[in-house]
PyMOL Python script that loads the backbone (N, CA, C, O; Angstrom):
from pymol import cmd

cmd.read_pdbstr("""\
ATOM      1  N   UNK A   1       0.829  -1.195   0.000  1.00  0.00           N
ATOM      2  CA  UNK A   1       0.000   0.000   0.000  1.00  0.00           C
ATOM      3  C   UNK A   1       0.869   1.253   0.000  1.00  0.00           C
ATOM      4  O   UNK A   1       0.599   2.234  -0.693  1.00  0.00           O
ATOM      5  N   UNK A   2       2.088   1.165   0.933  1.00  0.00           N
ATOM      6  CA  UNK A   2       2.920   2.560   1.042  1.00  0.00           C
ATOM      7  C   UNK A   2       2.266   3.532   1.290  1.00  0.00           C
ATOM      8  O   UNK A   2       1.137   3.474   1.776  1.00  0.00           O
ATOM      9  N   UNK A   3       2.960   4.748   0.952  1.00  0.00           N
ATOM     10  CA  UNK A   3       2.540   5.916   2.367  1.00  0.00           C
ATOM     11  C   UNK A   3       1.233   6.778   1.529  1.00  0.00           C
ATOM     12  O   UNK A   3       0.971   7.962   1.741  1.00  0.00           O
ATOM     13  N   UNK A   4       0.703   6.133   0.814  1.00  0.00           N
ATOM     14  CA  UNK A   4      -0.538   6.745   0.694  1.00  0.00           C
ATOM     15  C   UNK A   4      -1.928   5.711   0.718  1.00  0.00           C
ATOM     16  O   UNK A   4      -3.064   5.970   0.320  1.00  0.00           O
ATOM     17  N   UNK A   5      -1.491   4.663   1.231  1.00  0.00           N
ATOM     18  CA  UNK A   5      -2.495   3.556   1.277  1.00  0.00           C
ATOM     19  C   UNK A   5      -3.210   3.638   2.749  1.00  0.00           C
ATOM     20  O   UNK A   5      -3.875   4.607   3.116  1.00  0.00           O
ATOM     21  N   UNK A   6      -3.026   2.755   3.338  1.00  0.00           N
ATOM     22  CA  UNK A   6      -3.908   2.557   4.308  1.00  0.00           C
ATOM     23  C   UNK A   6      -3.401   3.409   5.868  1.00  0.00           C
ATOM     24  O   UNK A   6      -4.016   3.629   6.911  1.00  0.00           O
ATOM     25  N   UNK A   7      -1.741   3.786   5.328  1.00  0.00           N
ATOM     26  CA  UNK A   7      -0.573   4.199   6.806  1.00  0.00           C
ATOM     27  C   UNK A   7      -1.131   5.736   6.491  1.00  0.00           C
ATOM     28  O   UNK A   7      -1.485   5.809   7.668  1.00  0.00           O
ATOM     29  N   UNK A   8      -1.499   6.946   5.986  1.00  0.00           N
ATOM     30  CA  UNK A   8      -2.205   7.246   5.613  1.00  0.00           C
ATOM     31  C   UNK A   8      -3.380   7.614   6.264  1.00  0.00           C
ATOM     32  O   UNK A   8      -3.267   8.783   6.633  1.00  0.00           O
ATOM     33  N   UNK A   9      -4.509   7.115   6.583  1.00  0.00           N
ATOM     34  CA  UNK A   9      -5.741   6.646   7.566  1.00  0.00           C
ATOM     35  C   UNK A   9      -5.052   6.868   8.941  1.00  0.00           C
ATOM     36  O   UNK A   9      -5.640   7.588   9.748  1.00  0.00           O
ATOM     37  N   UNK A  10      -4.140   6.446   9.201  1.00  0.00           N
ATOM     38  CA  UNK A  10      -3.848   6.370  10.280  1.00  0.00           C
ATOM     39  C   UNK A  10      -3.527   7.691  10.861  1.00  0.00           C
ATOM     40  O   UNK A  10      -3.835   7.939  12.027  1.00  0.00           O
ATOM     41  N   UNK A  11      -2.864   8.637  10.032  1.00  0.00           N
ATOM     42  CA  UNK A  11      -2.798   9.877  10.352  1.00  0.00           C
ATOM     43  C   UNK A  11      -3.253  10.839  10.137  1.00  0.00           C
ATOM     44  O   UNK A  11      -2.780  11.964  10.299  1.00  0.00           O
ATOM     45  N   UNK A  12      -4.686  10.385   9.561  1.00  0.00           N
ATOM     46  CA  UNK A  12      -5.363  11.736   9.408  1.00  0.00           C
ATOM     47  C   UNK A  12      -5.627  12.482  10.032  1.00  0.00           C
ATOM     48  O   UNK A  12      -5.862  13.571   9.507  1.00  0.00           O
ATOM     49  N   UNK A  13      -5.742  12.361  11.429  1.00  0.00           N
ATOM     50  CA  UNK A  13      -6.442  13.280  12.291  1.00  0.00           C
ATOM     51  C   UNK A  13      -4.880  14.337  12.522  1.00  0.00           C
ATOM     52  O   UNK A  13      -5.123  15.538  12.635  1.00  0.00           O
ATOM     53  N   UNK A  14      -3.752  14.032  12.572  1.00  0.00           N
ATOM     54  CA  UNK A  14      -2.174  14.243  12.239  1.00  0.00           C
ATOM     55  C   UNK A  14      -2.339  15.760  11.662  1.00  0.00           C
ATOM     56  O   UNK A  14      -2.039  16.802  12.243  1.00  0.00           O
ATOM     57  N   UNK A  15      -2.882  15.605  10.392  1.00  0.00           N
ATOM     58  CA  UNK A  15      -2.857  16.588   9.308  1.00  0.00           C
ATOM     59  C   UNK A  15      -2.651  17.926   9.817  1.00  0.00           C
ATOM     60  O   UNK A  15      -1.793  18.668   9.340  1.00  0.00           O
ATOM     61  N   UNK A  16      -3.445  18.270  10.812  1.00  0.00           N
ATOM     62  CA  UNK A  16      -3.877  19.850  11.030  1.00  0.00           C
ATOM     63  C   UNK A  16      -2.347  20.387  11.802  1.00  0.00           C
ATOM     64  O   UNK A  16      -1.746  21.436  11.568  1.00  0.00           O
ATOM     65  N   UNK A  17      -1.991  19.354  12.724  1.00  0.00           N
ATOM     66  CA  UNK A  17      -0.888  19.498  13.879  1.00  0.00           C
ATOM     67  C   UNK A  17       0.145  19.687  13.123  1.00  0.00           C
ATOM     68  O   UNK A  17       0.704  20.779  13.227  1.00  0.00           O
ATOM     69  N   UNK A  18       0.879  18.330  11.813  1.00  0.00           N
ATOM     70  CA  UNK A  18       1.475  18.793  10.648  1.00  0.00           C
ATOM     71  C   UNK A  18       2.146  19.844  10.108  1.00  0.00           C
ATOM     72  O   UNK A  18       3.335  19.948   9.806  1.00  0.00           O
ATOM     73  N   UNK A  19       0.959  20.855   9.995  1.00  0.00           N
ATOM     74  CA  UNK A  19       1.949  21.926   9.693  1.00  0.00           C
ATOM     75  C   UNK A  19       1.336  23.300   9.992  1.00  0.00           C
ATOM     76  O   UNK A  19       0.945  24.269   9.341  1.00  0.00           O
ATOM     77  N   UNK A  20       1.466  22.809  11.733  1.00  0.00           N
ATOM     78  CA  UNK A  20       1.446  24.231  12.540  1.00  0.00           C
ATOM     79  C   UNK A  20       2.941  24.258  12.955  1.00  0.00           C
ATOM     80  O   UNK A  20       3.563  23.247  13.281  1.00  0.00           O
ATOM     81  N   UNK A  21       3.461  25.515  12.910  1.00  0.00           N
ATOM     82  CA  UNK A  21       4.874  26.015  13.316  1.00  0.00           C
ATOM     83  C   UNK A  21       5.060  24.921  14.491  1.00  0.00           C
ATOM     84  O   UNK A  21       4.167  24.216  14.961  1.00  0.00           O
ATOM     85  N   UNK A  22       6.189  24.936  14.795  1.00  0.00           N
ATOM     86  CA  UNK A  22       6.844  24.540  15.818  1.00  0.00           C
ATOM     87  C   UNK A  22       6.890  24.966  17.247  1.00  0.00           C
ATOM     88  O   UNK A  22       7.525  26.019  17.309  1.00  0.00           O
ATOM     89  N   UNK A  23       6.598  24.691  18.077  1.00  0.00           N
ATOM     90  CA  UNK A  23       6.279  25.518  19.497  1.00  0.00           C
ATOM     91  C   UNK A  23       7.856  25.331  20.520  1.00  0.00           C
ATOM     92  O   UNK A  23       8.729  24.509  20.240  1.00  0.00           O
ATOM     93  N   UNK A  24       7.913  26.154  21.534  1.00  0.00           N
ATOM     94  CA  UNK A  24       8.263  25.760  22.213  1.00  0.00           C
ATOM     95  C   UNK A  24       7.563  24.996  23.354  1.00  0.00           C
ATOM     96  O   UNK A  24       6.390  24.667  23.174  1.00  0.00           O
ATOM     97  N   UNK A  25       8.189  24.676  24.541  1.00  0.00           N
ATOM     98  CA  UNK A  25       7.883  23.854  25.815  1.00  0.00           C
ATOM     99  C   UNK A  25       6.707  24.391  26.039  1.00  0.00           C
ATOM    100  O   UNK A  25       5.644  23.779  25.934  1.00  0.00           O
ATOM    101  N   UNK A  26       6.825  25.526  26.348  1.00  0.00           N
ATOM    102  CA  UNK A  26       5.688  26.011  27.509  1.00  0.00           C
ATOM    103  C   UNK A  26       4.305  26.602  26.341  1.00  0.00           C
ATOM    104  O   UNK A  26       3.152  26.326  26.674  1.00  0.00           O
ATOM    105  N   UNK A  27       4.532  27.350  25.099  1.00  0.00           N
ATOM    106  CA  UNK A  27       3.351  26.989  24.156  1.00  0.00           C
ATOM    107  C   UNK A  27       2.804  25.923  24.457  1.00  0.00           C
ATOM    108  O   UNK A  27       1.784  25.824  25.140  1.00  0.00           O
ATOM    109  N   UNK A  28       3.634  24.749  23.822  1.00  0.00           N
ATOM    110  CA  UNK A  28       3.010  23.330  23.700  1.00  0.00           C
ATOM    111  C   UNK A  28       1.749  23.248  24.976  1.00  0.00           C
ATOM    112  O   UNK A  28       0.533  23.269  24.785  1.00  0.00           O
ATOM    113  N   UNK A  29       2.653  23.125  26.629  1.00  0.00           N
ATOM    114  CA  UNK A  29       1.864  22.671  27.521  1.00  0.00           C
ATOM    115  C   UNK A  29       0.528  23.845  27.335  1.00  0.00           C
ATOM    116  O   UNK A  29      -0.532  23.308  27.012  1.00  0.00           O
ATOM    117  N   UNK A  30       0.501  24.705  27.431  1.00  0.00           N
ATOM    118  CA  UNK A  30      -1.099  25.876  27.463  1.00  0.00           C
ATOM    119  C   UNK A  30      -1.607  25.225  26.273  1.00  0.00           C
ATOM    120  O   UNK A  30      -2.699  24.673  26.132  1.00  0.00           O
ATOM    121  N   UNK A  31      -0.634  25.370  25.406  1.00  0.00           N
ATOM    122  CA  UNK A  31      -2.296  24.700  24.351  1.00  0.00           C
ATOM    123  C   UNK A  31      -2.951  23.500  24.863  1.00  0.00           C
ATOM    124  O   UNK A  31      -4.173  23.531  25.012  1.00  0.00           O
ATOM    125  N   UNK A  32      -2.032  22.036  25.265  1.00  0.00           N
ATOM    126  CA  UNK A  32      -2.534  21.114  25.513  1.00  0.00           C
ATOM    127  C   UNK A  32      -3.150  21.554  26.956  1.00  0.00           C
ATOM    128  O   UNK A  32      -3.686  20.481  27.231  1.00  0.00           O
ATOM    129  N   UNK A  33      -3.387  22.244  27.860  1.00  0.00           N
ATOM    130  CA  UNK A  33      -4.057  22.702  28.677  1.00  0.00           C
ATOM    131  C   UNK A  33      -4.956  23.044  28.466  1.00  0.00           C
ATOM    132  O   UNK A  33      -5.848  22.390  29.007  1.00  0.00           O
ATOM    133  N   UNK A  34      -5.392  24.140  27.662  1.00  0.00           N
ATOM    134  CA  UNK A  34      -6.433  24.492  27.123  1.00  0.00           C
ATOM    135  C   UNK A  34      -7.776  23.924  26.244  1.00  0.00           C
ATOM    136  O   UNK A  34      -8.985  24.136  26.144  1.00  0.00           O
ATOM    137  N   UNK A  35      -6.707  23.052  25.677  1.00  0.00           N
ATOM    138  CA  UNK A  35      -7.646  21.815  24.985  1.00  0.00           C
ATOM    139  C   UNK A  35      -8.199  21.033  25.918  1.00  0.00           C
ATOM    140  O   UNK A  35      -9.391  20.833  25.681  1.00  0.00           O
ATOM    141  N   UNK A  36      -7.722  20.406  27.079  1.00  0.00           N
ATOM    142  CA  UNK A  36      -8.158  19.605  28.153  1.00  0.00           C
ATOM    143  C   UNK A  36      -9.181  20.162  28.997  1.00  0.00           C
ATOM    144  O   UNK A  36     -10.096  19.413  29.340  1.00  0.00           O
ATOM    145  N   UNK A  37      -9.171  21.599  29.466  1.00  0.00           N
ATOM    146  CA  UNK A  37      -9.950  22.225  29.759  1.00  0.00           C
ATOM    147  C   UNK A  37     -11.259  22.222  29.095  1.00  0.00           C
ATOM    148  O   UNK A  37     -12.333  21.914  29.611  1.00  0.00           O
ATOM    149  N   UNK A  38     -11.016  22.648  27.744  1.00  0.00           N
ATOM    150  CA  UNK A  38     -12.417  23.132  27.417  1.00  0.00           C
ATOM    151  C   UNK A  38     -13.204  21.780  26.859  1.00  0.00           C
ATOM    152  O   UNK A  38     -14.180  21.792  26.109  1.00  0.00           O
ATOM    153  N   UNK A  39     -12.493  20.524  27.450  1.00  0.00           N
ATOM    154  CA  UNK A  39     -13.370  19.372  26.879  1.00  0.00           C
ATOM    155  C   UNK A  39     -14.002  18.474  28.163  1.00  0.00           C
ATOM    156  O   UNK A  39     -14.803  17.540  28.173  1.00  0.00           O
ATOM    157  N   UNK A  40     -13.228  19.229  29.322  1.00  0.00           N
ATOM    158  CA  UNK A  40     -13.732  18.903  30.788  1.00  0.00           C
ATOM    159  C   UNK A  40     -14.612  19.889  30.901  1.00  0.00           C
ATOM    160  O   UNK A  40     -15.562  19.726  31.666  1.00  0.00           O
ATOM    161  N   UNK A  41     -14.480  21.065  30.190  1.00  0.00           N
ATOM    162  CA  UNK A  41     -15.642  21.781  30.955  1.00  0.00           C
ATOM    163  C   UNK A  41     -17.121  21.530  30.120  1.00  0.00           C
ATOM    164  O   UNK A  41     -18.214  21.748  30.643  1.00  0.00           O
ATOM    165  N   UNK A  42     -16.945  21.043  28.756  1.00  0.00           N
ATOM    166  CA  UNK A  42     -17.904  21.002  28.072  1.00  0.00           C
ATOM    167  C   UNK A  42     -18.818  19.278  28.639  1.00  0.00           C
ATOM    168  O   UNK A  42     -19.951  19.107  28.187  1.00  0.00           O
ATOM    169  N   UNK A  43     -18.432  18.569  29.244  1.00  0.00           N
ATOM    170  CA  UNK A  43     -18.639  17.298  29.924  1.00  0.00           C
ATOM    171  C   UNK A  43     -20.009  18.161  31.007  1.00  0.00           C
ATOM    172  O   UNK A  43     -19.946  19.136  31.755  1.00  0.00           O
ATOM    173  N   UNK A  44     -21.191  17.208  30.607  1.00  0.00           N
ATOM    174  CA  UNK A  44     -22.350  17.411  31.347  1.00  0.00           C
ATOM    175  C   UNK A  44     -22.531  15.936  32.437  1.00  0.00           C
ATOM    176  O   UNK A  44     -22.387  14.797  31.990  1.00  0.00           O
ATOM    177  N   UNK A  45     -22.686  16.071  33.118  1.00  0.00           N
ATOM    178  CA  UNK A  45     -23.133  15.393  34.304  1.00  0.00           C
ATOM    179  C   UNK A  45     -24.057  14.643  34.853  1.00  0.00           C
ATOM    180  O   UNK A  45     -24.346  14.275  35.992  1.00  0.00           O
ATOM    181  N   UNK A  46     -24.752  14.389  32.992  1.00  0.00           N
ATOM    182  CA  UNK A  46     -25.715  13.718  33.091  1.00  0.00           C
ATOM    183  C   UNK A  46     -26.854  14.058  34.196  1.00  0.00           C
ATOM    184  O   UNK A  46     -27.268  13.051  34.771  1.00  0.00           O
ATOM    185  N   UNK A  47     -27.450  15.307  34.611  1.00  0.00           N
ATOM    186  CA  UNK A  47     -27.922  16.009  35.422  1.00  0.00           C
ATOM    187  C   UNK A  47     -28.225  15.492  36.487  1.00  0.00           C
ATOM    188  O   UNK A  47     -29.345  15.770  36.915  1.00  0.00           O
ATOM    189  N   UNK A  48     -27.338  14.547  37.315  1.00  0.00           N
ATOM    190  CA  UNK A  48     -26.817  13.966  38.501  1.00  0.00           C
ATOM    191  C   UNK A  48     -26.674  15.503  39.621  1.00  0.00           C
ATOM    192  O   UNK A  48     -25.942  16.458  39.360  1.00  0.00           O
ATOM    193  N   UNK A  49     -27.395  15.414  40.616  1.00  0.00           N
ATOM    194  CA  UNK A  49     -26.501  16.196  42.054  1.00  0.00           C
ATOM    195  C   UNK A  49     -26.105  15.673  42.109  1.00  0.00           C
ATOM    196  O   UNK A  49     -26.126  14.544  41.618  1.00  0.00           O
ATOM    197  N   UNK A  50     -25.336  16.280  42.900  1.00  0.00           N
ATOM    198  CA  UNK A  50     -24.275  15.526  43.700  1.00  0.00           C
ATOM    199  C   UNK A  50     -24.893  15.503  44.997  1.00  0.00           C
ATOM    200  O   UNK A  50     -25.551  16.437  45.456  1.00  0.00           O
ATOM    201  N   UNK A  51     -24.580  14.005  45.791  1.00  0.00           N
ATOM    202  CA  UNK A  51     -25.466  13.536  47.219  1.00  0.00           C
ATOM    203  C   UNK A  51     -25.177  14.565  48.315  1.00  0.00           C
ATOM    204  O   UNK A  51     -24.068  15.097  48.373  1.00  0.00           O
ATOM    205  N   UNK A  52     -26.172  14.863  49.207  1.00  0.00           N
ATOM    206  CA  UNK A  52     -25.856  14.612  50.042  1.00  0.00           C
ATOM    207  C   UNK A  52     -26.761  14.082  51.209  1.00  0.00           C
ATOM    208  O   UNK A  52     -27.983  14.119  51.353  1.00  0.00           O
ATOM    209  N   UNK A  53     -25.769  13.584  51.985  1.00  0.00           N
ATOM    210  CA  UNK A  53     -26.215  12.603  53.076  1.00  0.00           C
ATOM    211  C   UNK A  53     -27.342  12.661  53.947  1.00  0.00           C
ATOM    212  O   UNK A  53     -28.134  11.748  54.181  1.00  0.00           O
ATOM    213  N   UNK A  54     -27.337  14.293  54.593  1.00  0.00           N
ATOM    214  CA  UNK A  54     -28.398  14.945  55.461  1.00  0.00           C
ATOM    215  C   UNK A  54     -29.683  14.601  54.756  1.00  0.00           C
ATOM    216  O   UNK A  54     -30.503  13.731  55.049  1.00  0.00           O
ATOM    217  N   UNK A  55     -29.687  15.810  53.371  1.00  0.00           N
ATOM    218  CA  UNK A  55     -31.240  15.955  52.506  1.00  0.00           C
ATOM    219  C   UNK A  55     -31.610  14.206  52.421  1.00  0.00           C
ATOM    220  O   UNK A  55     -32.704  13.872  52.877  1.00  0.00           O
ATOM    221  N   UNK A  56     -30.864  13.314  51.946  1.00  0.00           N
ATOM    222  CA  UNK A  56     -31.255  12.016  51.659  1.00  0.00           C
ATOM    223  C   UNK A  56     -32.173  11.348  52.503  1.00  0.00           C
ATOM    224  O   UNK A  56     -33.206  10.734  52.235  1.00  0.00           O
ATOM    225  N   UNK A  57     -31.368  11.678  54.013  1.00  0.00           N
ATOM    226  CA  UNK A  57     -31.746  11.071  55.280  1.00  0.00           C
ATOM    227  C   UNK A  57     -33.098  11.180  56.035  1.00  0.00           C
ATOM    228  O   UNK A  57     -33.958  10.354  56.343  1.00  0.00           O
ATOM    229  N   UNK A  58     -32.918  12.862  56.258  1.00  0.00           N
ATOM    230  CA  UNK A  58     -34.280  13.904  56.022  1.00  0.00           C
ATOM    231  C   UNK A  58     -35.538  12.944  54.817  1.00  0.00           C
ATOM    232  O   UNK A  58     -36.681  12.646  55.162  1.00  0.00           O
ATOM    233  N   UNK A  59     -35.106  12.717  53.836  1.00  0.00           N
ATOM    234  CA  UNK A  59     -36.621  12.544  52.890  1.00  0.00           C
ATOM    235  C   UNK A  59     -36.671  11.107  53.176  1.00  0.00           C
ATOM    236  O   UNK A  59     -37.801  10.622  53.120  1.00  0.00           O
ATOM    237  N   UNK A  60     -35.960  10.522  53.393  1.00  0.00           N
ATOM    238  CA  UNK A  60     -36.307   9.078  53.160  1.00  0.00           C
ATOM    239  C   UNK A  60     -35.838   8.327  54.283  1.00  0.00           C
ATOM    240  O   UNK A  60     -35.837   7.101  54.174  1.00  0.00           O
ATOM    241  N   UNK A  61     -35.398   8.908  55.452  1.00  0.00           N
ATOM    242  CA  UNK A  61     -35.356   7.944  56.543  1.00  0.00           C
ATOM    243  C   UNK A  61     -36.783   7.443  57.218  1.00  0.00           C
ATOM    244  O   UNK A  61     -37.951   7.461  56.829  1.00  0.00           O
ATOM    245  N   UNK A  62     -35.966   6.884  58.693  1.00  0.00           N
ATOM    246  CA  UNK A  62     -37.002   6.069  59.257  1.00  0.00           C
ATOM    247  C   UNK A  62     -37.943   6.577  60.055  1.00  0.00           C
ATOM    248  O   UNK A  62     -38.788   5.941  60.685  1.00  0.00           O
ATOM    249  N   UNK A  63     -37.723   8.170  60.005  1.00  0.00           N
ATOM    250  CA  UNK A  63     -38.639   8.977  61.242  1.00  0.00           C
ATOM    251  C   UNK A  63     -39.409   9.500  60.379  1.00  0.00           C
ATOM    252  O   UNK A  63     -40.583   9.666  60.708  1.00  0.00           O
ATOM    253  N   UNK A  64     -38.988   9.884  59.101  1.00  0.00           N
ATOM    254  CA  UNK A  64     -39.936  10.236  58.040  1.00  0.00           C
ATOM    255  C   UNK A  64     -40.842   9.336  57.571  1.00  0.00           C
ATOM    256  O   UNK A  64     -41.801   9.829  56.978  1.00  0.00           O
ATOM    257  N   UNK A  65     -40.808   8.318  57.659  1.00  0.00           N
ATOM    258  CA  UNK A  65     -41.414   7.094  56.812  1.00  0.00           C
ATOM    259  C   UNK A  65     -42.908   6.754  57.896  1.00  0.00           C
ATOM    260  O   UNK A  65     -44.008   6.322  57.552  1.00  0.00           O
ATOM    261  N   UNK A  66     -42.578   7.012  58.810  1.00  0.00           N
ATOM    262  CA  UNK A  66     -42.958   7.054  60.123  1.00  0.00           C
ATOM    263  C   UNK A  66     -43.955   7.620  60.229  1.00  0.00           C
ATOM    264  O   UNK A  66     -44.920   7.038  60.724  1.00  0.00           O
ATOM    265  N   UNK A  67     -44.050   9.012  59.776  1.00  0.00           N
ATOM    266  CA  UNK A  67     -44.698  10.303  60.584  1.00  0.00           C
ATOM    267  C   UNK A  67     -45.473  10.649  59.535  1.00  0.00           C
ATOM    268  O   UNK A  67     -45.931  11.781  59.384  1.00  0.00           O
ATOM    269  N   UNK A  68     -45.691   9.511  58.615  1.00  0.00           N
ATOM    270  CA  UNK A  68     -46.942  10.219  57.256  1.00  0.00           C
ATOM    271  C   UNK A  68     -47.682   8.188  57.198  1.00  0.00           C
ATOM    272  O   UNK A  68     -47.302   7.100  57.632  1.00  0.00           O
ATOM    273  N   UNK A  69     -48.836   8.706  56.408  1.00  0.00           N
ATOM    274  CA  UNK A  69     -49.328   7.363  56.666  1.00  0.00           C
ATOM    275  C   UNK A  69     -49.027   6.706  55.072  1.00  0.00           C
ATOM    276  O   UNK A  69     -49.170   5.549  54.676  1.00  0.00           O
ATOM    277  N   UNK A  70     -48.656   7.668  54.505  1.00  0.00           N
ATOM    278  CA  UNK A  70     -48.027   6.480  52.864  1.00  0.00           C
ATOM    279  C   UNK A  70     -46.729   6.414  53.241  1.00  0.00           C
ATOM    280  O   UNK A  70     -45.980   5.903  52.409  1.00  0.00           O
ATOM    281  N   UNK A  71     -46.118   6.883  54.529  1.00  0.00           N
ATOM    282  CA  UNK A  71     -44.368   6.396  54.607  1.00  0.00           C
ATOM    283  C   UNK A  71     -45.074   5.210  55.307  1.00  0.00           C
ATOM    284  O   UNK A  71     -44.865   4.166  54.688  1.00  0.00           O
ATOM    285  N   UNK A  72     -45.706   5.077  56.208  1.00  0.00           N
ATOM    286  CA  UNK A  72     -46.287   3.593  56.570  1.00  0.00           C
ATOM    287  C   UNK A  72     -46.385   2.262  56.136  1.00  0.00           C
ATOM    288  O   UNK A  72     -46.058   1.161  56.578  1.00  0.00           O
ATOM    289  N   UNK A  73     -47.072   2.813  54.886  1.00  0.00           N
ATOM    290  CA  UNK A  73     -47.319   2.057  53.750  1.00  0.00           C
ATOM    291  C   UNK A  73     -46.349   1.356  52.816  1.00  0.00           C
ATOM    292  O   UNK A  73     -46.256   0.292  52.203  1.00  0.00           O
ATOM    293  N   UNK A  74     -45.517   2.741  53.058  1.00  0.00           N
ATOM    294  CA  UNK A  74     -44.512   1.981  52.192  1.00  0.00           C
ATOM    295  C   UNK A  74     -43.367   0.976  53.030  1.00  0.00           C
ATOM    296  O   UNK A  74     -42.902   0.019  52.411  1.00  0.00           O
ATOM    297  N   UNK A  75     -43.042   1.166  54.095  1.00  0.00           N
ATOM    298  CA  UNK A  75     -42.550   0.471  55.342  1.00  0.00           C
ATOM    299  C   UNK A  75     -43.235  -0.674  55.038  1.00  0.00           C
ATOM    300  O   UNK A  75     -42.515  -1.497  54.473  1.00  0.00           O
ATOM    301  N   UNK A  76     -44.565  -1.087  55.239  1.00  0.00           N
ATOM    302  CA  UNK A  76     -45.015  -1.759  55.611  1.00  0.00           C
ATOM    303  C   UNK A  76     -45.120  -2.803  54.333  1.00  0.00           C
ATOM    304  O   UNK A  76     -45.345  -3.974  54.641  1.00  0.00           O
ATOM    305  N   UNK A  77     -44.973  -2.481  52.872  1.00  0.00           N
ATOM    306  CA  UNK A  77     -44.935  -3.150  52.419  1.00  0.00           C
ATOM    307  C   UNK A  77     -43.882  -3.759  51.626  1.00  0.00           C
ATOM    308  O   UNK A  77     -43.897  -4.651  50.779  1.00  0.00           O
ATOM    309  N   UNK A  78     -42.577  -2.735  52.337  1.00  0.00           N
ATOM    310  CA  UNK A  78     -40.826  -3.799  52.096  1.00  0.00           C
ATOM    311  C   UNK A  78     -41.039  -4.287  53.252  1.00  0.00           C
ATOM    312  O   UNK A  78     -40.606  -5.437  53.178  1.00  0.00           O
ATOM    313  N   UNK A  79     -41.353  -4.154  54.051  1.00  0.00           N
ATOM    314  CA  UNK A  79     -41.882  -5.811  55.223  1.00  0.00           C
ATOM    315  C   UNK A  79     -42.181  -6.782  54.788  1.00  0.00           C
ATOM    316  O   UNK A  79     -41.486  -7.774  55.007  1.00  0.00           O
ATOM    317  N   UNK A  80     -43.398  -6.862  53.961  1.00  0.00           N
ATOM    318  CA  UNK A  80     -44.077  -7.674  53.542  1.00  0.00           C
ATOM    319  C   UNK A  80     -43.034  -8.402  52.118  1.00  0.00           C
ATOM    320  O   UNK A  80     -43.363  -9.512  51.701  1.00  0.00           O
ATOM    321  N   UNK A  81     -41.821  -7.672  51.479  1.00  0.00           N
ATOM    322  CA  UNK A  81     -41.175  -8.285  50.627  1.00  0.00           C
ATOM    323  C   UNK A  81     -40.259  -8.750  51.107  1.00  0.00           C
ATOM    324  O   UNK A  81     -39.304  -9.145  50.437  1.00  0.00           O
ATOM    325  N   UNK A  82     -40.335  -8.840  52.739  1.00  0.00           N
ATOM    326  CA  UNK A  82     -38.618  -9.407  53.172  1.00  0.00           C
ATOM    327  C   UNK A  82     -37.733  -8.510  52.979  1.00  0.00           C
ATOM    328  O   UNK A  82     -36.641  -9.028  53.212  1.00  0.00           O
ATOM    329  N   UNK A  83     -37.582  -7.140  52.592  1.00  0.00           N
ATOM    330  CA  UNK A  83     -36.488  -6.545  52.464  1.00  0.00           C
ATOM    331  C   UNK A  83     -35.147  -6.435  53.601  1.00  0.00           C
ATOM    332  O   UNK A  83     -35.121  -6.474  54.831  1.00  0.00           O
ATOM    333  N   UNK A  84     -34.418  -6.331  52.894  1.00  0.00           N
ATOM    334  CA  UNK A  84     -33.365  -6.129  54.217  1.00  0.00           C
ATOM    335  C   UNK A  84     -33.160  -4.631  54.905  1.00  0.00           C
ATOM    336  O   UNK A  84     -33.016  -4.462  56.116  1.00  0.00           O
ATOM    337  N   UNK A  85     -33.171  -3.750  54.073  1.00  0.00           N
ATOM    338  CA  UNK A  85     -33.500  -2.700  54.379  1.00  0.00           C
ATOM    339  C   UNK A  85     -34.407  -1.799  54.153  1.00  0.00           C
ATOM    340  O   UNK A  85     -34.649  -1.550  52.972  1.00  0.00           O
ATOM    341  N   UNK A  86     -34.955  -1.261  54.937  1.00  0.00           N
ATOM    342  CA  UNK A  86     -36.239  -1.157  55.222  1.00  0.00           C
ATOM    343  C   UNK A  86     -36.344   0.580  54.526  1.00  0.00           C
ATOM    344  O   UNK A  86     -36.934   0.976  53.521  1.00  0.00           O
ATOM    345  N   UNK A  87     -35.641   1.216  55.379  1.00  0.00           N
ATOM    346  CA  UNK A  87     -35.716   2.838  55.195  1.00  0.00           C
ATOM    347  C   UNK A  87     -34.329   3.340  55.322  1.00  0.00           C
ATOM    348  O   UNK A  87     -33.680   2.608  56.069  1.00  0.00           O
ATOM    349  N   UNK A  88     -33.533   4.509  54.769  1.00  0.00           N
ATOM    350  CA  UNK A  88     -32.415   5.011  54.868  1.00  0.00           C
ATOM    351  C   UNK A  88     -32.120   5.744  56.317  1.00  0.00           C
ATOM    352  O   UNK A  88     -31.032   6.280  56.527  1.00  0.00           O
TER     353      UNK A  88
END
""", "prot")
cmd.dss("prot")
cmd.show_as("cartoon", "prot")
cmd.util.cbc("prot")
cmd.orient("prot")
């Protein structure tokens, strides 16, 4: 195949880097900084909070589950499935 066959493919993405001037050290690192950056910052989070422990505890523990009659209900019927755990 030789260097226009398939070896070739392999460097296409190559091309652009190719024949940008030559950098020094510290160019090099900011660009590759910059590139890393703006592809961490563009990363969504799949609209996940982030936990926390208190609010969790608060909505769905065992004093809450308790003190309403569908937290009852619902207690009462991971009882009824054997669950191992019951309430947070």
């Amino acid at each position: 195949m030789g260097l226009f066959g398939i070896g070739c493919r392999l460097f296409a993405g190559f091309s652009r880097l190719a024949f940008q001037p030559v950098l020094g050290a510290a160019e090099t690192f900011n660009q590759t900084r910059s590139i890393s950056l703006t592809t961490a910052l563009s990363n969504v989070r799949c609209h996940f909070p982030r936990p926390n422990e208190i609010k969790r505890i608060k909505r769905h523990g065992w004093k809450t589950r308790l003190s309403t009659q569908n937290g009852r209900r619902i207690l009462m019927r991971r009882i009824l499935k054997n669950r191992h755990v019951l309430s947070h």
